[in-house]
N, C-alpha and C positions, 0 to 999 in steps of 0.2 A: 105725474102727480107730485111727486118729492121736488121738483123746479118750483110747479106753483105753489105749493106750502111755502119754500124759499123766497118767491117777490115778495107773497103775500105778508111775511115776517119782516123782511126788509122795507116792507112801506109803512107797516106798523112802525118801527123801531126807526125809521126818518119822521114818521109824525111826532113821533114823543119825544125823541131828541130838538127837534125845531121848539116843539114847545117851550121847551126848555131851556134853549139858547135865549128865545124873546123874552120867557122872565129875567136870564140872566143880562141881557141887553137893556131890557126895559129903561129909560125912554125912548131909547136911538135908534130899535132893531126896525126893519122895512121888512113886516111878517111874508107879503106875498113875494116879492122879491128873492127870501131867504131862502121860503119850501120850493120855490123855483127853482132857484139855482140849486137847491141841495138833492133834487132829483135829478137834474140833468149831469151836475156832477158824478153820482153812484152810478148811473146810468152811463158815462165815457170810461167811469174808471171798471166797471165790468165790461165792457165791450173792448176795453185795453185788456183788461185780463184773456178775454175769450181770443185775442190776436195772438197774443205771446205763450200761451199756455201749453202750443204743442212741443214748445222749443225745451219743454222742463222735460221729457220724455225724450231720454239718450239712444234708444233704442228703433231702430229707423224705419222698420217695418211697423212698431207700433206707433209712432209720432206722427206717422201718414194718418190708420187709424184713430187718434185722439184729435188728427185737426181734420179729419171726419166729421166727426162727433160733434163737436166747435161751430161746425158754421152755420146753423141750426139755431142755437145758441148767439150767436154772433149777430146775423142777420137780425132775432129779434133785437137784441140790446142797442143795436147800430139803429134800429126805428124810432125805439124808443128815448136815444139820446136825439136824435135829429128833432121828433116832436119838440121835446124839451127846451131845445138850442131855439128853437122856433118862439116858444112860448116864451123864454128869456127874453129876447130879443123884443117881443112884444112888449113884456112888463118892461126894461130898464129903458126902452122909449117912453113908455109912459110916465114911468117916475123922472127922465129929466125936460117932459114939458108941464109934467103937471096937472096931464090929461088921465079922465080915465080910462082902463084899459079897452073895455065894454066897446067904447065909444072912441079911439083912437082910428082917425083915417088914417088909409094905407102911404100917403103919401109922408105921412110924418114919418112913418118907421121906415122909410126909404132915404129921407134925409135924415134921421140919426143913425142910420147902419153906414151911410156913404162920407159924414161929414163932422164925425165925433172919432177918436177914440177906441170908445168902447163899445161903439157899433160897428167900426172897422174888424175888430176885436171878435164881435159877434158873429162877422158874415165867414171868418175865416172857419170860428169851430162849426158854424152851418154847414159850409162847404167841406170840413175833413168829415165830419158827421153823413154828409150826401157821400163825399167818398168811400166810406166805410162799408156803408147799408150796401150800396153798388157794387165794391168787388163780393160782398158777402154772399151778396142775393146771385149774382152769376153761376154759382154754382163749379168755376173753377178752379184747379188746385193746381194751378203751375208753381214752382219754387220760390219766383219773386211774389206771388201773389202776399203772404204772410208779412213778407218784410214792406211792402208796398200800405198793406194794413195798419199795419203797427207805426209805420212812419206818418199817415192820414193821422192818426187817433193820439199819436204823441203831440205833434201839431198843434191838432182842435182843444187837447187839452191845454198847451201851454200857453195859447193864445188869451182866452179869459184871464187866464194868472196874474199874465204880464200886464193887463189892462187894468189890473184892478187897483188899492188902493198904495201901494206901493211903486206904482209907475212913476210916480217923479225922482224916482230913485233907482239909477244904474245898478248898483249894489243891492238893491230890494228888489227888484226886477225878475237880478238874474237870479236871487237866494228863493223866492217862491215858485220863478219856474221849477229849478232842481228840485223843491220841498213839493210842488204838485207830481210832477213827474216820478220819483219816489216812491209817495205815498202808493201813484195809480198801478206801477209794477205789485209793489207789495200786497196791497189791497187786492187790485184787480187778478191777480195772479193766483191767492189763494181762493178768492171767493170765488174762480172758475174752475179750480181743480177741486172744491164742494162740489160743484156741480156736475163735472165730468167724470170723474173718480170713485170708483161703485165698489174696485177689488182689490184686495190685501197687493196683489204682486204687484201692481201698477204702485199704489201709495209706496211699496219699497221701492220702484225706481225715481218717480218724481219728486217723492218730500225732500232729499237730500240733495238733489238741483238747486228747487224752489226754497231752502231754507240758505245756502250759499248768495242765492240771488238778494233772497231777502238781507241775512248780514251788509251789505251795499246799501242797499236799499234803507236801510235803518240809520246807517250812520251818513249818509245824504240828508236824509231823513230828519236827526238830530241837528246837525249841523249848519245846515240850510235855515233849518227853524230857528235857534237862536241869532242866526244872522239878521234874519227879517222882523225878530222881536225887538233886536238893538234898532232896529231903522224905524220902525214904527212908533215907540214909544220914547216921550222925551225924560219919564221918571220912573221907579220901580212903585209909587204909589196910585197909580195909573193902573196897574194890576187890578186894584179891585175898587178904585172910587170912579172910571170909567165902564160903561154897559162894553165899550169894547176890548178894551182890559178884563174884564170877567167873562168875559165870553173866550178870548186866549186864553187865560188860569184856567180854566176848564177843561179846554184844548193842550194846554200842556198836561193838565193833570191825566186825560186818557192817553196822552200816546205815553207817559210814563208807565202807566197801569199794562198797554200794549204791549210795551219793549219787557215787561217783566215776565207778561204771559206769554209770550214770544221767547224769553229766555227760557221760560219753565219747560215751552212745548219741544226745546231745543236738546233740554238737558234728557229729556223725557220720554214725550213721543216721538222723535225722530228716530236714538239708536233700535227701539221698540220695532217701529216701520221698516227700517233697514232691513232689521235682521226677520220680519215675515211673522213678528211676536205681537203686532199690534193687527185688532182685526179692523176690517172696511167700518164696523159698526164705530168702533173707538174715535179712530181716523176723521170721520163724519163728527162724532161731537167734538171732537178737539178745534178742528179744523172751525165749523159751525159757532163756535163759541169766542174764537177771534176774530170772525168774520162778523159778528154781530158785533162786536166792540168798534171794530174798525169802518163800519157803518152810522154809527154814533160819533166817531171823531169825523167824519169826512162830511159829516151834517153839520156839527159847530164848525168847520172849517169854512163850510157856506156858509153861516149864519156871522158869522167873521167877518169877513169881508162884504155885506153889505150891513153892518155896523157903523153908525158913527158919520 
């Protein structure tokens, strides 16, 4: 019940931030494009979560346990990133003949997946996506299975990245893979331990992991981003008299608002968690209320890159 209350808030809160990216783009934003990508995005970066999530749990008898729990979970979000991939793949055929989607024969999306790019691009996160669904759905838990997971889904992720508008650029390439890759720990990591994470004692072992992981994670994060902002733009008034420049000032603006509420939950509810003072219920809105942030920045992140 509490999962689907969770899509069902998360597809809300990627509607409304898409909308709101295409104001901020307007004239240049590719609406269908954007809700595309910005689902199948949330969609890899929780099923990256759902891969890595048992590794926050130090405890070995329960990290069997919680990647139990996991692949359940896993297996859905591995479906529903592969639809996704699928559908992508569809529309950005379309948008580079010109064709519409409705109406695009299959041969065309065969030659733009084989003979572009960013349909090379595509078939890769397809195929870590079909990887993913596959070990999940098996139902085995041998040792490499987890890391075998997580390497498919790091992959699929980073392959979109690197195709996108920054590829003619060495140094922008490699600054958005690390800035995707980041993000998907960070994000995907906590928004699977919302969802795995029901009791007080588990949050005292895992948030102090996952808040470690994140520090990395954040300053990758930061860093990466600025790098890829110097290669994209050739002024700082570009900021806001470009739709793609106001769609980044946006995107800078929530991951600063993130790193603050990420500071706060560090200063705060972490020692809280540790010490068995903070309850499941607390845990759940803290956790809950950066995850819904951090699903709005990874929305303008889509809406981003198919700007302009």
């Amino acid at each position: 019940m509490r999962t689907g209350l969770l899509v069902a808030a998360g597809l809300a809160i990627i509607a409304v931030s898409w909308a709101a990216a295409l104001a901020l783009a307007y004239p240049q934003a590719a609406a269908a494009a954007a809700l595309v990508r910005a689902v199948a995005d949330c969609a890899a970066v929780a099923a990256f979560g759902f891969a890595i999530v048992p590794s926050l749990d130090d405890d070995g008898r329960h990290r069997a346990e919680l990647a139990d729990r996991a692949s359940g979970p896993l297996a859905v979000t591995g479906v529903a990133w592969l639809v996704a991939e699928v559908c992508r793949q569809a529309v950005a055929a379309a948008q580079a003949t010109a064709l519409p989607v409705a109406h695009l024969p299959t041969v065309i999306v065969l030659e733009f997946s084989l003979h572009t790019t960013a349909g090379r691009a595509g078939l890769v996160s397809i195929t870590a996506a079909t990887a993913v669904c596959a070990a999940a759905l098996t139902g085995r838990r041998s040792p490499p299975l987890p890391v075998v997971i997580t390497g498919a889904a790091a992959i699929g992720i980073a392959a979109r990245a690197v195709s996108g508008h920054l590829s003619g650029s060495t140094v922008g390439a490699v600054a958005v893979a690390a800035h995707t890759l980041a993000a998907a720990a960070w994000c995907g990591g906590l928004a699977a331990l919302l969802v795995m994470v029901r009791h007080r004692g588990r949050w005292a072992r895992v948030l102090p992991r996952f808040s470690r992981m994140s520090l990395i994670c954040v300053a990758v994060l930061l860093t990466s981003g600025v790098v890829g902002a110097v290669v994209a733009l050739d002024s700082p008034s570009q900021l806001y008299a470009t739709g793609y420049g106001r769609v980044l000032s946006a995107k800078i603006a929530l991951a600063a608002a993130l790193v603050l509420l990420a500071w706060f939950n560090r200063s705060g509810w972490l020692p809280a968690a540790r010490s068995h003072r903070a309850t499941a219920e607390v845990s759940l809105k803290r956790s809950a209320t950066e995850v819904a942030a951090m699903v709005v920045a990874l929305t303008m992140a889509a809406a981003l890159v198919m700007t302009g």
